[in-house]
C-alpha positions as a Markdown table, in Angstrom:
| # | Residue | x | y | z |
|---|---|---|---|---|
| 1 | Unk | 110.5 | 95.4 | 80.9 |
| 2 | Unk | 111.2 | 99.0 | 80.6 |
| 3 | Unk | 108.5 | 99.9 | 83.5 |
| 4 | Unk | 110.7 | 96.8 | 85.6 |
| 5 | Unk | 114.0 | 98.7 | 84.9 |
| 6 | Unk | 112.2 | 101.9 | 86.1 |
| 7 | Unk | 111.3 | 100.7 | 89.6 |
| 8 | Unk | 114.6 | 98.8 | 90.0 |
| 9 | Unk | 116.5 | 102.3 | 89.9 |
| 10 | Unk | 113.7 | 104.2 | 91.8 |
| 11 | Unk | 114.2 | 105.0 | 95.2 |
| 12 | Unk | 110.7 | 106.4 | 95.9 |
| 13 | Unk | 107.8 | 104.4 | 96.9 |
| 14 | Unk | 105.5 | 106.6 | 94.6 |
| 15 | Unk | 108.1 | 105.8 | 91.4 |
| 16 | Unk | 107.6 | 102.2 | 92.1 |
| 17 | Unk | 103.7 | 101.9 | 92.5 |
| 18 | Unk | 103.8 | 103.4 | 89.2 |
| 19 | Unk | 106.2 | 101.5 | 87.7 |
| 20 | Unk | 104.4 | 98.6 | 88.9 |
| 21 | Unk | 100.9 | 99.5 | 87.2 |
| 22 | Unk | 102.6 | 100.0 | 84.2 |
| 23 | Unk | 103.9 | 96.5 | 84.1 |
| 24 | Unk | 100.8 | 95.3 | 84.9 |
| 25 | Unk | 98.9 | 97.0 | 82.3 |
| 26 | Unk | 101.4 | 96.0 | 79.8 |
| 27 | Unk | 101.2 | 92.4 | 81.2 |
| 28 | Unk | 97.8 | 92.5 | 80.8 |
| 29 | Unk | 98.3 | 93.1 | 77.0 |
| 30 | Unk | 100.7 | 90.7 | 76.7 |
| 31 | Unk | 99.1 | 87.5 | 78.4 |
| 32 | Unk | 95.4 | 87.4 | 77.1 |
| 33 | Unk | 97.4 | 88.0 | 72.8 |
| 34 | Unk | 99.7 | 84.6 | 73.6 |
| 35 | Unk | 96.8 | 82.3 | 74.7 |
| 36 | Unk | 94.6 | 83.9 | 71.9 |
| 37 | Unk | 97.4 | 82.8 | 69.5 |
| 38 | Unk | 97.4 | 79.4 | 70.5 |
| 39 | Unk | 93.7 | 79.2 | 69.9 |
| 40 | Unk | 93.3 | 80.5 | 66.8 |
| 41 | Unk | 96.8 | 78.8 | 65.5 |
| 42 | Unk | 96.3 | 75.6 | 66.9 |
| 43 | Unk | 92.5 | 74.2 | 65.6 |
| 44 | Unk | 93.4 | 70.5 | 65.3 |
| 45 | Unk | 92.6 | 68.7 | 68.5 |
| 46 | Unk | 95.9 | 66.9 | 68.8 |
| 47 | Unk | 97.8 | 69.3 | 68.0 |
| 48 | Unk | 96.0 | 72.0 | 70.3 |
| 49 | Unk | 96.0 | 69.3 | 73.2 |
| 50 | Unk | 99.9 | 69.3 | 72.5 |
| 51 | Unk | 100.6 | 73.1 | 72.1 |
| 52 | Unk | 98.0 | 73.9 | 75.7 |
| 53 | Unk | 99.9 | 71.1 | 77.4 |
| 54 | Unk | 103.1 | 72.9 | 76.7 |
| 55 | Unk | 101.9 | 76.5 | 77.2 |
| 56 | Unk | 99.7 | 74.8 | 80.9 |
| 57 | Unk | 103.0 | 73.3 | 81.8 |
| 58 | Unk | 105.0 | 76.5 | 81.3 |
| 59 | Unk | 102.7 | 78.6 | 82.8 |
| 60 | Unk | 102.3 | 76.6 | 86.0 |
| 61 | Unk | 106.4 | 76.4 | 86.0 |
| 62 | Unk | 107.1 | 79.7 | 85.7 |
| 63 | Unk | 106.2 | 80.7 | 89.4 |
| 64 | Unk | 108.4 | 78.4 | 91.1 |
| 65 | Unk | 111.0 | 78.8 | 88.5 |
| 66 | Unk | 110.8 | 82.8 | 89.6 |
| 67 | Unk | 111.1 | 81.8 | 92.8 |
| 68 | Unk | 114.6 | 80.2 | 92.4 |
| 69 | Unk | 115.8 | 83.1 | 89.8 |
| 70 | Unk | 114.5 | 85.6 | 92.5 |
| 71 | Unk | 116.9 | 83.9 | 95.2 |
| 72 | Unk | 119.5 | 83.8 | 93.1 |
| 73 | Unk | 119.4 | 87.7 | 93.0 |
| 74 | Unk | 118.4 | 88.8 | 95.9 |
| 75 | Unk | 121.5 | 86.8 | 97.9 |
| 76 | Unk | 123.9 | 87.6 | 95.3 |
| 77 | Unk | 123.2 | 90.8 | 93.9 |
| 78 | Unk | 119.9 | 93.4 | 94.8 |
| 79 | Unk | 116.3 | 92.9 | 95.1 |
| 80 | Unk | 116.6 | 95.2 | 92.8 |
| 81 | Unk | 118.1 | 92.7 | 90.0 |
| 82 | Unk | 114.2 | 91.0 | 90.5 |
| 83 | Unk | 113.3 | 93.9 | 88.0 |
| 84 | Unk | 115.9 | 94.7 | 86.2 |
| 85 | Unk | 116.5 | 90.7 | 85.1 |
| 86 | Unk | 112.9 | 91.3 | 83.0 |
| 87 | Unk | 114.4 | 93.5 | 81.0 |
| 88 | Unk | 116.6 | 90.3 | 79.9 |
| 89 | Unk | 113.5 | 88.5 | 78.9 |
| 90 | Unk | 111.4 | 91.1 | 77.3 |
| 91 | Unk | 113.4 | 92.5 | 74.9 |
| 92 | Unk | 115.1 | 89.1 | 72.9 |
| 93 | Unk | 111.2 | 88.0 | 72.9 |
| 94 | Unk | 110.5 | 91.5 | 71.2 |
| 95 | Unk | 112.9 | 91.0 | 68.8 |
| 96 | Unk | 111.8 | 87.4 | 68.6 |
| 97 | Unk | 108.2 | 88.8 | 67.9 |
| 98 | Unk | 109.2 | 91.3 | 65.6 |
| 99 | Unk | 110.3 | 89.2 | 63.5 |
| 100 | Unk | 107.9 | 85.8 | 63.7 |
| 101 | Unk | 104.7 | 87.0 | 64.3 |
| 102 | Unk | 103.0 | 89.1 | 61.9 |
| 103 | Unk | 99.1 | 90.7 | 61.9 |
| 104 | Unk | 96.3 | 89.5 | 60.8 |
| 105 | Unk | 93.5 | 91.9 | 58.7 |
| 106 | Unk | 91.8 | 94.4 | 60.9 |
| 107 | Unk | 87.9 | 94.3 | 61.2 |
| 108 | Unk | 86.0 | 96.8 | 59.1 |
| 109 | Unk | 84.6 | 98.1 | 62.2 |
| 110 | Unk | 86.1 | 98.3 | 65.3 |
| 111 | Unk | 84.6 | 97.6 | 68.5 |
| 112 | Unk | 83.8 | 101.0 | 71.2 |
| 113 | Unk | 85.1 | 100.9 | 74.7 |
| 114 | Unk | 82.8 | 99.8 | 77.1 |
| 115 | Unk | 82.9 | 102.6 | 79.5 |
| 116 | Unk | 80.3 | 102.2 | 82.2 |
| 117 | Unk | 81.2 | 98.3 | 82.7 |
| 118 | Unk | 85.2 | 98.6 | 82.6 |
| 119 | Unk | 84.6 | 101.2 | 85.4 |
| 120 | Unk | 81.9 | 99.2 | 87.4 |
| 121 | Unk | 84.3 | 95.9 | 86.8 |
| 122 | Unk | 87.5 | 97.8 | 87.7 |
| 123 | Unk | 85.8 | 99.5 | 91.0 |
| 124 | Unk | 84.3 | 96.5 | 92.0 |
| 125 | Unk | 87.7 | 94.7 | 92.2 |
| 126 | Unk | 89.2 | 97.0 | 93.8 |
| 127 | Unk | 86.6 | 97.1 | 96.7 |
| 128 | Unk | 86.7 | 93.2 | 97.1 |
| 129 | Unk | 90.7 | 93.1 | 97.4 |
| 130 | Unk | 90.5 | 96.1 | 99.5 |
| 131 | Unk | 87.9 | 95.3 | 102.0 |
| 132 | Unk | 89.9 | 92.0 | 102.5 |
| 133 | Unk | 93.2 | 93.5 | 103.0 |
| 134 | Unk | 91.5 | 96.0 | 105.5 |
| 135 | Unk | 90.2 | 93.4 | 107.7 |
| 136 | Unk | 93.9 | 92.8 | 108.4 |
| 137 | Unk | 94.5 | 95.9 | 110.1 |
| 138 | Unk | 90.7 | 97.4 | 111.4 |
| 139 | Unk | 88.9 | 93.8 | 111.7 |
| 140 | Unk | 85.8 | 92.0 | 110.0 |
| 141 | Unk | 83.8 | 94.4 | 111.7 |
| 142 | Unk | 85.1 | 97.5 | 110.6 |
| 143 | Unk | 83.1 | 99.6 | 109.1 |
| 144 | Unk | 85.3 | 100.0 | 106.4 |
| 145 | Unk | 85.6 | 96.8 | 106.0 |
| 146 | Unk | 82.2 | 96.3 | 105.6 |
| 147 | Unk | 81.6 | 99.4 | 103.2 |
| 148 | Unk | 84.2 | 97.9 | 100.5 |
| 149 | Unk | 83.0 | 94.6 | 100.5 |
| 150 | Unk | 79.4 | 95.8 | 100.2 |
| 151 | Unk | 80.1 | 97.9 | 97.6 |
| 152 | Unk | 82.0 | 95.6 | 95.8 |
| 153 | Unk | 79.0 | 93.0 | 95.3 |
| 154 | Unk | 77.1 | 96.1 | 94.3 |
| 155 | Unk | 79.6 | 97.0 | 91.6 |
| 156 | Unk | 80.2 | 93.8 | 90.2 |
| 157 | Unk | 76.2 | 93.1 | 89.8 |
| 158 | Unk | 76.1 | 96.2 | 88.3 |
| 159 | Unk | 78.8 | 95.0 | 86.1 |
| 160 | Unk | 76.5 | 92.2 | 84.8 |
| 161 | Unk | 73.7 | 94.6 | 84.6 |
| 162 | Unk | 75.8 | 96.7 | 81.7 |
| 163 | Unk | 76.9 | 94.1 | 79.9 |
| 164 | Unk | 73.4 | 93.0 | 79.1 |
| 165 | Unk | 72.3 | 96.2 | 78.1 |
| 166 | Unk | 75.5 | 97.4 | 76.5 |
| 167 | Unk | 75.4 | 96.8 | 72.2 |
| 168 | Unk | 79.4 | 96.2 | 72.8 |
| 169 | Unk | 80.0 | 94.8 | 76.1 |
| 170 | Unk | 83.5 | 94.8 | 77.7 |
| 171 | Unk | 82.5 | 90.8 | 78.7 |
| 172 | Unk | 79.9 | 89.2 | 76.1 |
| 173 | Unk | 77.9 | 87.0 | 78.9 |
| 174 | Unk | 78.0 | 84.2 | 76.1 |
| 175 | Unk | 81.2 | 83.6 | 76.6 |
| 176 | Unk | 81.2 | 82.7 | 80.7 |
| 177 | Unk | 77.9 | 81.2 | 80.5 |
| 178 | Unk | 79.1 | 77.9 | 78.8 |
| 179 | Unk | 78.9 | 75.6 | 81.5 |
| 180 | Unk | 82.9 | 74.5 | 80.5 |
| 181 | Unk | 84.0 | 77.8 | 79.8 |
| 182 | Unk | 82.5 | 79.0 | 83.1 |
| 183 | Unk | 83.5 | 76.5 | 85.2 |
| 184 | Unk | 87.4 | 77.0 | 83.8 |
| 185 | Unk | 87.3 | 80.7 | 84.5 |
| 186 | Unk | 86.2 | 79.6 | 87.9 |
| 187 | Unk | 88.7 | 77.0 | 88.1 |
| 188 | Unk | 91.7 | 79.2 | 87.0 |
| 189 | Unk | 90.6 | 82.0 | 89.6 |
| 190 | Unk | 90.2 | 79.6 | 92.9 |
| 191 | Unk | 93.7 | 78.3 | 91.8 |
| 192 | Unk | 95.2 | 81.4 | 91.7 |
| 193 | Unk | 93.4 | 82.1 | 95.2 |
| 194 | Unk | 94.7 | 78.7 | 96.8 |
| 195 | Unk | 98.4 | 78.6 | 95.1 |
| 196 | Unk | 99.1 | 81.8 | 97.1 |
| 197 | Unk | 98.8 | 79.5 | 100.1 |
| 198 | Unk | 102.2 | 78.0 | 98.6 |
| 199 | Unk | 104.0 | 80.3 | 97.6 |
| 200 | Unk | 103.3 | 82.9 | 100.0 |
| 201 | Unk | 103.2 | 81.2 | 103.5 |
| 202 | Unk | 105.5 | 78.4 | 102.4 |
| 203 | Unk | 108.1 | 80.9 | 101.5 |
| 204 | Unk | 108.0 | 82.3 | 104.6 |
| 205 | Unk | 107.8 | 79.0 | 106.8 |
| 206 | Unk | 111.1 | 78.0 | 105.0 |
| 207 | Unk | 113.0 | 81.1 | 105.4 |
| 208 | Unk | 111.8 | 82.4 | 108.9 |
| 209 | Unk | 111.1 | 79.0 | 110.3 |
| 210 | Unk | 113.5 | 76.4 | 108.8 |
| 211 | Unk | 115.8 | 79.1 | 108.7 |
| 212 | Unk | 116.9 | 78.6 | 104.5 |
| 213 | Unk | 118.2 | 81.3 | 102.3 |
| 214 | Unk | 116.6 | 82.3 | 99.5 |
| 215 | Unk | 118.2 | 80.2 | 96.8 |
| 216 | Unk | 117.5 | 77.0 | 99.4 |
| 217 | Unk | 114.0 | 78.4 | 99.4 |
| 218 | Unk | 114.2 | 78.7 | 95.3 |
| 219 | Unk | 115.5 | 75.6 | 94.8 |
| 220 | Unk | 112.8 | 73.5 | 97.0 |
| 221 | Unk | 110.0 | 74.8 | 95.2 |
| 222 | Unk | 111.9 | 73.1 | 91.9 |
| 223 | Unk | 109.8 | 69.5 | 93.1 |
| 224 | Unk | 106.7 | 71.0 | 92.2 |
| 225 | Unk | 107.8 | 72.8 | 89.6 |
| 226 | Unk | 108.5 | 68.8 | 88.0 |
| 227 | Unk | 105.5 | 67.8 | 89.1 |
| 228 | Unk | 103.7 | 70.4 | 87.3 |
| 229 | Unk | 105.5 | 70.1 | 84.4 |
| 230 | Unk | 104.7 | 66.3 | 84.2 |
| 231 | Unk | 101.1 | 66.7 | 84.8 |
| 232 | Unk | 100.3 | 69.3 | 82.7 |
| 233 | Unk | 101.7 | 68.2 | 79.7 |
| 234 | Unk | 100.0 | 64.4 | 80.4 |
| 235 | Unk | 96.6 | 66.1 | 81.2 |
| 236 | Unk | 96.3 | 67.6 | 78.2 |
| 237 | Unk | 97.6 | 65.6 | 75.5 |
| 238 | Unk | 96.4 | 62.2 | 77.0 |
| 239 | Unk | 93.3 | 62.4 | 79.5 |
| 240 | Unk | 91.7 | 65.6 | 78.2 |
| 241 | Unk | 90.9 | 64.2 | 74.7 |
| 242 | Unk | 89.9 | 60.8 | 76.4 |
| 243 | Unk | 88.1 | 61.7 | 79.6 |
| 244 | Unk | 86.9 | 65.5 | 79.4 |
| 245 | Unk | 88.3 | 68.4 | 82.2 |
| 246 | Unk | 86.0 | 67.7 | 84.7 |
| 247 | Unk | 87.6 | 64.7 | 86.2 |
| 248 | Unk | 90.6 | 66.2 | 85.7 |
| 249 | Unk | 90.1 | 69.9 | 87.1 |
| 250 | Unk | 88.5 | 67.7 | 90.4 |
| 251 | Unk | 91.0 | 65.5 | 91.2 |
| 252 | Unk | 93.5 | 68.1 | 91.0 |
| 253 | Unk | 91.7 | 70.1 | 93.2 |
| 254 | Unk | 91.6 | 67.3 | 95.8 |
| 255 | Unk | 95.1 | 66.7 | 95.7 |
| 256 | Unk | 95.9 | 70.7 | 96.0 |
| 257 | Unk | 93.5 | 70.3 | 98.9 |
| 258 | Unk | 95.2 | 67.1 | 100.3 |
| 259 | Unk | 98.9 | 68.7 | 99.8 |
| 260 | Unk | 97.5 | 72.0 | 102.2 |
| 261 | Unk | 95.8 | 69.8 | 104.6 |
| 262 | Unk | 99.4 | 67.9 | 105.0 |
| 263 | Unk | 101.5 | 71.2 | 105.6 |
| 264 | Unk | 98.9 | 72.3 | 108.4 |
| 265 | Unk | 101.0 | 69.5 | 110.4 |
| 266 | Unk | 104.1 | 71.9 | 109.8 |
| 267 | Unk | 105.9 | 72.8 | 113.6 |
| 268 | Unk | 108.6 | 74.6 | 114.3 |
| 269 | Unk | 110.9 | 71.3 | 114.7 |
| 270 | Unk | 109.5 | 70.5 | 111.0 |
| 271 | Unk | 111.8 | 69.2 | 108.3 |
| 272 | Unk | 111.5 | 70.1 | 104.4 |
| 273 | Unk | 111.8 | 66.2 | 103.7 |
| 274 | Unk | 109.6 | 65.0 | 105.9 |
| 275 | Unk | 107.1 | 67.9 | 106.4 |
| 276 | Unk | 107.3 | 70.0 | 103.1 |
| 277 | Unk | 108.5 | 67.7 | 100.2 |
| 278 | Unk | 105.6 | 65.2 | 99.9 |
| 279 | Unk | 103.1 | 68.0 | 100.0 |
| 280 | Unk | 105.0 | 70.2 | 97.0 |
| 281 | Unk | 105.0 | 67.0 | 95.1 |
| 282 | Unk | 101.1 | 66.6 | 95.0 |
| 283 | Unk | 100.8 | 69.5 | 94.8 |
| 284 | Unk | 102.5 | 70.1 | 92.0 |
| 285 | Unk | 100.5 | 67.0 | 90.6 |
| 286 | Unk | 97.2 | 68.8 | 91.5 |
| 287 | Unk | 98.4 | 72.2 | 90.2 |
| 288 | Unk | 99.3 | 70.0 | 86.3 |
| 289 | Unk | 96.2 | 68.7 | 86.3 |
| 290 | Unk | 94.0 | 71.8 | 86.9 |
| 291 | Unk | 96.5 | 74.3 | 84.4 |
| 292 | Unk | 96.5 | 73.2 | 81.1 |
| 293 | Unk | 93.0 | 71.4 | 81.2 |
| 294 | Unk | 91.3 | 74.8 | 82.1 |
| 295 | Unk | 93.1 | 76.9 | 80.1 |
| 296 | Unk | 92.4 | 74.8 | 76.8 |
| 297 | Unk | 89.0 | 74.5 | 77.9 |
| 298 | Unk | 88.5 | 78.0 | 78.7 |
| 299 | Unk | 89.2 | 79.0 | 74.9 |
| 300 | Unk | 87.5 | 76.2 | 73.3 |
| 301 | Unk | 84.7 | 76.3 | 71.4 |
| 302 | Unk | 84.7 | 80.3 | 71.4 |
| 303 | Unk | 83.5 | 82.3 | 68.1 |
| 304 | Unk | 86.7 | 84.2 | 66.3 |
| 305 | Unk | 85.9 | 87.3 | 67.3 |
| 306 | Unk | 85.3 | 86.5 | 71.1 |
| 307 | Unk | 88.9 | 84.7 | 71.3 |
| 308 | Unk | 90.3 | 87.6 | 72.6 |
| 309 | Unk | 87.7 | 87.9 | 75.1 |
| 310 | Unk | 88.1 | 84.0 | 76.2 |
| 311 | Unk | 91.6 | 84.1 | 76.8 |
| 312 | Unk | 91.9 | 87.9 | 78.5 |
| 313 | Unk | 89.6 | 86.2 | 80.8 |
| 314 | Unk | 92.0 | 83.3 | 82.0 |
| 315 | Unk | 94.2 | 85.9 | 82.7 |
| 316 | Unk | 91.8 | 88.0 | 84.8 |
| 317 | Unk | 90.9 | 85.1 | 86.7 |
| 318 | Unk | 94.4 | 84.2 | 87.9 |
| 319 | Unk | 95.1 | 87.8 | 88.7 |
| 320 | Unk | 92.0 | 88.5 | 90.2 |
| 321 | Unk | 92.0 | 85.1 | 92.0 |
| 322 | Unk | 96.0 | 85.8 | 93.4 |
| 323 | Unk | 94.8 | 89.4 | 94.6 |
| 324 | Unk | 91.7 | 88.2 | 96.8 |
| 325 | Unk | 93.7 | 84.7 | 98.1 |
| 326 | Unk | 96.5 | 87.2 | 99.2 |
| 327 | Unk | 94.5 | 89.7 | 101.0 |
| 328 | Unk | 92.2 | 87.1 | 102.4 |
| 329 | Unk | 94.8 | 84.2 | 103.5 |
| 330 | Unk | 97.2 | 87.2 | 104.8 |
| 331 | Unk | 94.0 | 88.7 | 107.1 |
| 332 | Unk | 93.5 | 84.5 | 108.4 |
| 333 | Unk | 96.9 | 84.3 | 109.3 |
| 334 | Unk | 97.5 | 87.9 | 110.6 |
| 335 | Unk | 94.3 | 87.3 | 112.8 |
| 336 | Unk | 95.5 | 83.8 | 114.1 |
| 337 | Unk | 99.6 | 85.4 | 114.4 |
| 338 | Unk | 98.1 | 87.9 | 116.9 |
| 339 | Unk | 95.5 | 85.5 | 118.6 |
| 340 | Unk | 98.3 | 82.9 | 119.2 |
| 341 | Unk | 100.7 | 85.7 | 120.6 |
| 342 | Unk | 97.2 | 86.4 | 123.2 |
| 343 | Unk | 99.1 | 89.4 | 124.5 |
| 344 | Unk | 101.7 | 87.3 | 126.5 |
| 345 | Unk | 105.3 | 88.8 | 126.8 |
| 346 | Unk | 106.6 | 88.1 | 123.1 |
| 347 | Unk | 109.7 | 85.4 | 124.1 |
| 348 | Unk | 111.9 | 84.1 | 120.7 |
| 349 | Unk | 110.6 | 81.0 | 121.1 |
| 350 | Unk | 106.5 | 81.9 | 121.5 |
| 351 | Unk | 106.5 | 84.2 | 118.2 |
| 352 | Unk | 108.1 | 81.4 | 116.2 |
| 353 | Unk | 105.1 | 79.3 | 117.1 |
| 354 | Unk | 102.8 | 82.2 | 116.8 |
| 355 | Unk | 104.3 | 82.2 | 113.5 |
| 356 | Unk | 103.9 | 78.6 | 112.5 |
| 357 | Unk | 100.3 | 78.9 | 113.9 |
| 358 | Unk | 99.5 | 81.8 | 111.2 |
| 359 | Unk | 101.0 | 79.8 | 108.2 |
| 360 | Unk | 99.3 | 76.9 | 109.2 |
| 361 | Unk | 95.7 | 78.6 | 109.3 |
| 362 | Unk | 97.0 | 80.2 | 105.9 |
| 363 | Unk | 97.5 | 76.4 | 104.7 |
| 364 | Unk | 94.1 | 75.2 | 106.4 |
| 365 | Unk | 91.5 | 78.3 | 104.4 |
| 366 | Unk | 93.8 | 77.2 | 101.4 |
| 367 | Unk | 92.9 | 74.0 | 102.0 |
| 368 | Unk | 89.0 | 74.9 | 102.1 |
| 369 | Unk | 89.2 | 76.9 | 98.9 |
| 370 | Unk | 90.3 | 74.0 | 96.7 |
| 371 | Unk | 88.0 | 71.9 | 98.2 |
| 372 | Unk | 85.0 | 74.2 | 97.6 |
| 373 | Unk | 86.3 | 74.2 | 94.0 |
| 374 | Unk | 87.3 | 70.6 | 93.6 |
| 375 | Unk | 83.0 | 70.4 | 94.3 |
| 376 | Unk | 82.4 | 73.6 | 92.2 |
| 377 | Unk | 84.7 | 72.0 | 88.9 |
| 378 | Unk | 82.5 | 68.8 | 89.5 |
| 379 | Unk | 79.1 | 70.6 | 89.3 |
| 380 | Unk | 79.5 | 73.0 | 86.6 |
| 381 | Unk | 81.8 | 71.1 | 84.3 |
| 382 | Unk | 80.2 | 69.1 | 81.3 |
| 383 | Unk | 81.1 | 65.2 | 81.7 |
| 384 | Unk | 83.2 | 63.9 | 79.0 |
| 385 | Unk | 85.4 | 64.7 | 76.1 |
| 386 | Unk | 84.8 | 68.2 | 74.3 |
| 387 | Unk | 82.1 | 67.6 | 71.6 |
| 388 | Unk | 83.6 | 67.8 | 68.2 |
| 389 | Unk | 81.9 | 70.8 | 66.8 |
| 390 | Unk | 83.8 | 72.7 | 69.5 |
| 391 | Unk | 87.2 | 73.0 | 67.1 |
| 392 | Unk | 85.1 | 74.1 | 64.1 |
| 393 | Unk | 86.1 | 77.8 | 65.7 |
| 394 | Unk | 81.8 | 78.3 | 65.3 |
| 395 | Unk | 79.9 | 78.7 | 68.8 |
| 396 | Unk | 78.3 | 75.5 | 69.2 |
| 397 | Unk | 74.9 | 76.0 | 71.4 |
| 398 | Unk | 74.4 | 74.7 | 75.2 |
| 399 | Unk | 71.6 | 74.5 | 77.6 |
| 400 | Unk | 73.0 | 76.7 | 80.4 |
């Protein structure tokens, strides 16, 4: 909150890039030590089922909800307010925290950093979202390009390497080499890829195209906010239990899928009832059905002291996941902007389809992605309900 109120009342760009990594390092302490707390809190199965439904549902919400706060500000007051209206938020749930939550014994022996593999894992990240942001500007044949993406599959499989060797890795391998657990982590990144494909491209469609402020734009992402909502909190506390998360994670990949493939139809004489409102409400459907399911099964079944480890990792996925799908769907629809425009004289009328063309190749690779994990959730996802051992907080074994 306070790095937020920082970079609202900064005018320089280099005050505001570090504002912004200091909420996001502070973000990264906050989200993995709430969905830790649900797991170690919440060990009966109805009663977890219940309390992931709720946290699946919120957490799915509170984009599009953001979206609609974050129009609100920017047509009334600043862009500014975006940051400053955190500090709103943080600091009652401080105080909140303060006073509610309270720590549990320390371990006789604390765990040492792992070094080599954060540094391997961070630096292979960054050369993955940077090689696909570069292709944007230099091409997919740019050297550079090419460099960063090649070093990043280096990195990362030295990543793996260390944490084999390492006595206390950064990422116990156990813990993403449970077929469920693995297949969430997977599940929750490809989301976070895909949803960008929403939020990003839809928001632009609406504003530049449809021509709707920002609180319009806000306030038609509030369908699929419902939707989720709905979804997520039935998912959990009704199909998990009964059918498992694989059928579940699936179908709401297909429908995430099914809701892009609709919005390539968008044109430039689209309307949001017609053209935008059916997809958003699928989608939304699609996006329930994946959340709360993934995220519960993500953090089941893991030993005490890897809980930490399990639910850092949902994060991580849905970061990571929104990094690459922005970088890569921004580069497709850049690409297909500029070969649509195919150096004619720019008129009003052909950049507004050149437009429409690049948000509808955004919505088209988004569409791909889900598919590829609707198929990927179905492969490496254990049919049927959670085996019972799972809640006993003990790692139950697996054949991998």
């Amino acid at each position: 909150a306070v790095a937020s109120a920082i970079g609202g009342a900064a005018g320089s760009f280099g005050v505001l890039v570090a504002a912004r990594a200091l909420q996001g390092l502070f973000g990264a302490l906050l989200a993995p030590a709430a969905l830790s707390l649900l797991s170690t809190i919440f060990t009966d199965p109805a009663e977890r089922a219940k309390a992931f439904g709720v946290f699946g549902a919120i957490a799915g919400a509170g984009a599009a909800v953001g979206l609609l706060l974050g129009g609100l500000l920017t047509e009334y007051l600043s862009w500014r307010w975006c940051l400053y209206v955190n500090l709103l938020f943080a600091l009652p749930a401080a105080i909140a925290a303060l006073a509610l939550l309270h720590d549990a014994p320390r371990a006789a022996q604390r765990p040492r950093i792992d070094v080599p593999g954060t540094l391997a894992a961070f630096s292979g990240l960054f050369a993955l979202v940077y090689g696909f942001s570069s292709a944007e500007s230099r091409g997919w044949g740019s050297s550079v390009t090419i460099a960063f993406l090649v070093a990043s599959g280096l990195l990362l499989t030295t990543f793996v390497v260390v944490e084999r060797r390492v006595a206390q890795p950064l990422l116990p391998l156990r813990v993403v080499l449970d077929r469920n657990r693995g297949g969430s982590y997977l599940a929750v990144g490809i989301t976070g890829a895909g949803m960008f494909g929403v939020f990003l491209f839809l928001t632009y469609f609406l504003q530049g195209t449809l021509g709707f402020s920002p609180v319009q734009t806000g306030l038609a992402f509030l369908p699929m906010t419902a939707s989720i909502m709905i979804a997520a909190s039935t998912a959990t506390m009704r199909l998990v239990p009964r059918f498992g998360p694989r059928p579940l994670i699936s179908t709401g990949m297909v429908l995430a899928a099914s809701a892009m493939v609709f919005l390539t139809g968008v044109s430039v004489d689209s309307t949001y009832v017609a053209d935008v409102l059916p997809a958003l409400i699928v989608m939304g459907l699609g996006m329930g059905l994946v959340f709360a399911p993934a995220m519960n099964t993500a953090t089941l079944g893991v030993a005490a002291s890897d809980t930490g480890i399990a639910s850092a990792m949902v994060n991580t996925g849905q970061q990571v996941g929104g990094s690459v799908g922005t970088a890569f769907l921004s580069t497709v629809a850049a690409s297909a902007t500029s070969g649509a425009l195919g150096g004619a004289r720019p008129t009003q009328a052909l950049l507004a389809e050149a437009a429409v063309q690049g948000y509808t190749t955004a919505f088209a690779w988004a569409a791909a992605i889900f598919a590829i994990g609707a198929v990927l959730s179905a492969v490496l996802l254990r049919p049927g309900a959670a085996p019972a051992t799972a809640e006993s907080g003990v790692e139950p074994v697996f054949a991998h």
